[in-house]
N, C-alpha and C positions, 0 to 999 in steps of 0.2 A: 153528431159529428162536429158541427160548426161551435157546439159550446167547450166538445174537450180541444179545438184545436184553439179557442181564445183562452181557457187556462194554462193552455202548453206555451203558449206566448207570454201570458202575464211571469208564468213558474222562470222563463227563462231570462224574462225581462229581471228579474228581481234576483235570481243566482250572478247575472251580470253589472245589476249594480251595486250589490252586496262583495264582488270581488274589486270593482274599479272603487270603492269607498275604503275597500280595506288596504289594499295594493299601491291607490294611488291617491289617495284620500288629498293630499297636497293641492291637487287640480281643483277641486269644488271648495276647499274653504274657504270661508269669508276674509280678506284684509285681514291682516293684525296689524292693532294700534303700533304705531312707534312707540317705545317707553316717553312719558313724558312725567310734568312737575309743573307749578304752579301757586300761585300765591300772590301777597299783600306785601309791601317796603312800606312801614309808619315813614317817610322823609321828612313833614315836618307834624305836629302835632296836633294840625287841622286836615291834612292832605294824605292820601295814599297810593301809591302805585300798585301797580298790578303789571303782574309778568308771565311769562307761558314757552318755558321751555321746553322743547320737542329734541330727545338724543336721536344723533346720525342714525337715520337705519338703511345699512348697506350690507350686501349680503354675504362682502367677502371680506368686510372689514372693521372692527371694533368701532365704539366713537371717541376710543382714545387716541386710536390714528387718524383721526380726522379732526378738522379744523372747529372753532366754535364761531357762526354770527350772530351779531344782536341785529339786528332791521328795527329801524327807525321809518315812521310812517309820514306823513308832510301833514299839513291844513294850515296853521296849527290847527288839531284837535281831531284829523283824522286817525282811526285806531287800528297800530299794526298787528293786534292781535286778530282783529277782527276783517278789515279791510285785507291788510299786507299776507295776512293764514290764509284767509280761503277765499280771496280772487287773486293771487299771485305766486308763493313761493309755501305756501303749508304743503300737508301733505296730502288735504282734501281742497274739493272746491265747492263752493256755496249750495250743490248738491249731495255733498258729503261721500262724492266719487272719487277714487283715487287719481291723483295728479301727477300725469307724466314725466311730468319736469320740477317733481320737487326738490327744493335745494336741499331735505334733508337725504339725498343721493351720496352729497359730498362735503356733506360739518351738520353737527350740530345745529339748533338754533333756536336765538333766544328773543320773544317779540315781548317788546315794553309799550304799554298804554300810556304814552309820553305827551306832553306835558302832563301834569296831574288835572283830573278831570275829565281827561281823553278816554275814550272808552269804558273801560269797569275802571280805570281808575276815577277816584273822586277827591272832593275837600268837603269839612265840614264848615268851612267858612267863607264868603264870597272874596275877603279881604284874601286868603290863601292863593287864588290863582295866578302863575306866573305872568308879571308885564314885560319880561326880558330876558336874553340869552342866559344872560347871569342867572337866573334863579331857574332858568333850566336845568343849565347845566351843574350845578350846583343839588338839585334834586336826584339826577342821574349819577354822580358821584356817590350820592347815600344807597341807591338801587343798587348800583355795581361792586362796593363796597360790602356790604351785605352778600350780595351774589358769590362772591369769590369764596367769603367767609364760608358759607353754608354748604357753597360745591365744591370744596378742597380738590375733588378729581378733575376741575377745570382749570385750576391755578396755571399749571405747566402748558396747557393745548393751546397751540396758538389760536390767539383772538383777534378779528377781524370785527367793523362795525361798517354795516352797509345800510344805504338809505335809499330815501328817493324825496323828492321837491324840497319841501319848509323842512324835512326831516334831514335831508343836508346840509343844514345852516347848523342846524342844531348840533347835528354828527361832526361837524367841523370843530365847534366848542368843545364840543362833551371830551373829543378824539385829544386837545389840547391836553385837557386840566387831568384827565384819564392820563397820560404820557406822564403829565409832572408829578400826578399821587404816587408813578410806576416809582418814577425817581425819587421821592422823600419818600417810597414803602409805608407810604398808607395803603395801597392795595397793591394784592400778587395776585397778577395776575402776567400771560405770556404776551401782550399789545404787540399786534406785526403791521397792523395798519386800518388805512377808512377807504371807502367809496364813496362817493358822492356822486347819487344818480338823478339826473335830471334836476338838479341841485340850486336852491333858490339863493347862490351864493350871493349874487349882485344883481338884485331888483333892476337896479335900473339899465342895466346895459341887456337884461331881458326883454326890458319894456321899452329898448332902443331898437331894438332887432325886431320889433311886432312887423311896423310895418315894412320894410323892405323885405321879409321873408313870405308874409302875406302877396306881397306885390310877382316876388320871383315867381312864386305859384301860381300863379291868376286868380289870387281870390281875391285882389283890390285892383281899380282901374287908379289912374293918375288921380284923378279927383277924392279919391277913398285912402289914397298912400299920404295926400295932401292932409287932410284931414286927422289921419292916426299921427302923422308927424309932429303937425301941430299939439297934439294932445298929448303925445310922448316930448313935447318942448315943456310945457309947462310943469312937465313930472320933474323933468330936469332941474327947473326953475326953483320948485319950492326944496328939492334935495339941496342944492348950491345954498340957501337961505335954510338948510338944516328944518325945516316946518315936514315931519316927516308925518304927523298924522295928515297934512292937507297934503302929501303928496302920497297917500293912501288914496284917501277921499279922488284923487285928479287919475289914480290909476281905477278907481272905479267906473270912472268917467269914459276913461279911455279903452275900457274892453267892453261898455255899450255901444260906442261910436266904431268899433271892429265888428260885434251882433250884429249892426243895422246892415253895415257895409257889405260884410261876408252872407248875410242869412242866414246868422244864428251857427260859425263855423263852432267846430268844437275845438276849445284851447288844450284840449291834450292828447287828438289826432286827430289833425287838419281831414282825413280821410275819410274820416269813420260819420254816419248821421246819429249815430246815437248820442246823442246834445241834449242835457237838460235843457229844459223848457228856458224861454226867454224870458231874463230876468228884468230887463230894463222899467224901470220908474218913471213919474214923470221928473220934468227937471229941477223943478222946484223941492225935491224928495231933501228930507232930514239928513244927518249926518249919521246919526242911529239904523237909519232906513238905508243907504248907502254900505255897512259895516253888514246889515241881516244879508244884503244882496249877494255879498263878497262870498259870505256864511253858503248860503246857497247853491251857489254858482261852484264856490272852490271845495266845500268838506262834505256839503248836506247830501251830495250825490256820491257819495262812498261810503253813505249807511242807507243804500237802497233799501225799501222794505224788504226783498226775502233776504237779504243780510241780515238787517235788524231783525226779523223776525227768527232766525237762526239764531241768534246771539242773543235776544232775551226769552228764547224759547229753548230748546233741547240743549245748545251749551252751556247758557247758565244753569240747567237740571245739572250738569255732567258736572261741572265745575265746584258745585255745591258751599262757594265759599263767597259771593256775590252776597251784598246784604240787600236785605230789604229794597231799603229805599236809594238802592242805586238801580238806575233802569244806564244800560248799556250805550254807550252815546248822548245821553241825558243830560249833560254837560257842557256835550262839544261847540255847542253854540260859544257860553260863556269863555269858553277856552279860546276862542277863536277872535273872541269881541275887546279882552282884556291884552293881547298882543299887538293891540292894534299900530300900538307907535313905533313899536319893531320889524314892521313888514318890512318897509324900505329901505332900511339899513342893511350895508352892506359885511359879509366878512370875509373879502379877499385877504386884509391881516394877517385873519387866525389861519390861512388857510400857506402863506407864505411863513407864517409862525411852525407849520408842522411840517413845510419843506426843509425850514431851516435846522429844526427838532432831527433830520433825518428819518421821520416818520413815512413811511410808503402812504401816498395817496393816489389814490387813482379814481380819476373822474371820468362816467360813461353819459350818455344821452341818446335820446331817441329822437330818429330823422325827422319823424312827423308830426315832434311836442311843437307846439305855438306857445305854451305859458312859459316856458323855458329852453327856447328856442337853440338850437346848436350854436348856431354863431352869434347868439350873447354867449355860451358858453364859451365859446373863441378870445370875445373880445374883454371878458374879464381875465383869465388866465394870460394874454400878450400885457396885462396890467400890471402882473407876479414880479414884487422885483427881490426874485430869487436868481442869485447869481451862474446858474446852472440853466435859465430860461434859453439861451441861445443857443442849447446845445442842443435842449429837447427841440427847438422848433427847427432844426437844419435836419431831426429824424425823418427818412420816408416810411410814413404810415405804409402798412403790412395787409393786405385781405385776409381776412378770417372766414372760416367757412365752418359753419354752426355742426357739421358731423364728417367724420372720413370720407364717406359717403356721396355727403353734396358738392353740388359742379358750383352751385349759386353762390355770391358774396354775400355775406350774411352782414359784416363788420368791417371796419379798418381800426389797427389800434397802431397807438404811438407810444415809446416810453423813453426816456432815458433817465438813469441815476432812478432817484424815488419818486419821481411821477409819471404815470402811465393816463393813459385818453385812450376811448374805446367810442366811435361815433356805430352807434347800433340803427342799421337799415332796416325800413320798415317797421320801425316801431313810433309810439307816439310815448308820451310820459309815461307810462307804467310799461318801461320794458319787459319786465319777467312774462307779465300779461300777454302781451301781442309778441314778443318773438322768445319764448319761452326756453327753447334749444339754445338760443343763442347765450342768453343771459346764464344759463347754466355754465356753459362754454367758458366765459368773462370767469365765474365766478373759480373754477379750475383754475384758471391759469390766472387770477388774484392772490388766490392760494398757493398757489405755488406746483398744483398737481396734475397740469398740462403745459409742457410745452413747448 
């Protein structure tokens, strides 16, 4: 009795899942991929880029009606295919689980392993790696160029280029000389505007804001504010005297003497104890041994091993266009050591250059970045002399609330004419990351599709 009453259960268990597979089969299927596309830009004849773009998959709506972004990754030589995809804004996460708040909800999107070198992209020459904005931007010209070319079906869709850290310096240029190709019709494509998030426009009024932002918080006592002050004077020092590799070198200086002070805070959420290990050297350390630290501290911890091991394991399987002898990240050091005399400079210019352009900019930041702290963010933009400045600063900033839904203040955004500011709470540099709802939210109504 007991054996025909467990085949009448298995018989009934299997008529019922044999109806819920046929009936409703939709429930148990795996994810499907977003349509995607990928490949190699030759830019120069030693150097190649690498791109990875993912079409909008929304489910009431083509990705002809939705927007196109490129993301732009920081370090130099952090990789937005790899970093910016799957700890941020892809549609998986470095478990290759689906991502609630990915931006392919609402546009397209196209990640560039930018500068060459960065990620799968590579050079075959040491003499190839970029020393300057110029030969960035200039290399992303050829990427974009090509791009339009080959996706005819993006020419028209408006295009947006969003960033985050050193990748908004560069979004700043790129957004320029991309505007003027639009105008002499070397590229067609539909340009509506940039973002610049958490955005290393102006070094040094970053590295002005350490310590008083430090000190508001209580992570510096008077003697510790005394100290970063000092070490943010001498930044200043060798900026005014133009010596912008020793004021690399002085800013390396000055985020050891914040390590000691804070116990090792983390520069991209003062909140968070997940800090790479302490890099500080002794004092006497090389100027080579100073530039590996920076390497360390700022790009080497955004190819965590199971990233790395994701990206030269199962994606490059998947990708099947990776050569040889390029290992994923493999580079990024070089990428990172050959820019060295471009950290410090600034590009409030280009950035007043794209106001004047009439190009939509909108810069956003996160509450609880230190390396790019909000009110350096402040204090470079009250620098704009964009004749429209006084209109934006008389605006009262708005609360934004990350869904219908929530009671909470998620944001406060400001705009007038074509620039917009979006001061994003509770987040640290990698907004999408730590307030993922919200940054979607931004990314809406940048677009134009909330508001």
């Amino acid at each position: 009795a007991a054996c025909c009453i467990f085949y009448c259960i298995l018989l009934l268990y299997m008529v019922l899942y044999d109806f819920i597979v046929h009936r409703y089969g939709f429930l148990i299927k795996e994810p499907k991929e977003p349509k995607q596309a990928w490949g190699y830009t030759p830019v120069r004849s030693n150097a190649s880029m690498f791109w990875w773009l993912y079409y909008a998959d929304n489910p009431s709506r083509n990705f002809t009606e939705l927007p196109l972004i490129m993301w732009l990754q920081g370090g130099p030589g952090a990789s937005g295919c790899g970093y910016g995809n799957f700890e941020e804004i892809g549609p998986l996460d470095v478990d290759l689980k689906p991502r609630r708040t990915t931006w392919l909800q609402v546009a397209s999107v196209l990640f560039v392993d930018n500068p060459v070198g960065t990620g799968y992209s590579y050079v075959n020459d040491t003499l190839a790696y970029a020393t300057d904005l110029c030969t960035v931007t200039s290399d992303m010209m050829v990427v974009l160029g090509e791009f339009f070319k080959s996706k005819a079906e993006f020419q028209t869709i408006p295009f947006y280029i969003f960033s985050e850290s050193y990748g908004g310096k560069m979004a700043a240029a790129i957004a320029l000389e991309l505007h003027k190709a639009i105008q002499a019709k070397t590229i067609k494509c539909n340009f509506l505007g940039v973002a610049l998030g958490d955005s290393w426009i102006s070094p040094l009024d970053s590295v002005l804001s350490w310590g008083p932002y430090l000190y508001s918080t209580s992570l510096l006592d008077d003697k510790g504010l005394k100290e970063v002050t000092t070490a943010a004077k001498k930044i200043l020092d060798a900026m005014n005297k133009r010596e912008f590799k020793l004021a690399t070198l002085l800013w390396s200086r000055a985020e050891d003497i914040i390590e000691e002070y804070t116990n090792g805070v983390n520069f991209y959420n003062i909140l968070t104890q997940d800090t790479p290990s302490k890099t500080a050297l002794a004092s006497g350390e090389s100027e080579t041994a100073l530039f590996l630290k920076l390497f360390q501290r700022h790009v080497q911890y955004q190819s965590k091993d199971k990233l790395s091991d994701l990206m030269n394991g199962p994606i490059r399987k998947k990708l099947k266009i990776i050569p040889d002898n390029v290992q994923w990240g493999g580079q990024s050091q070089d990428v990172f050591m050959n820019m060295a005399e471009d950290f410090m400079k600034h590009a409030i210019d280009i950035v007043e250059d794209l106001l004047e352009a009439s190009v939509n900019v909108t810069v956003y930041n996160g509450q609880l970045d230190l390396i790019v702290s909000t009110i350096g963010q402040e204090a470079w933009l009250r620098k704009l002399k964009w004749p429209k400045l006084k209109q934006f600063s008389k605006q009262k900033w708005q609360a934004l609330y990350a869904g219908p839904e929530s009671k909470e203040t998620a944001a406060f955004h400001k705009s007038y004419d074509n620039l917009d500011f979006f001061w994003i709470l509770k987040a640290g540099h990698m907004v999408p990351a730590d307030q993922g709802d919200m940054a979607l939210k931004m990314v809406r109504m940048v677009t134009r599709q909330d508001h």
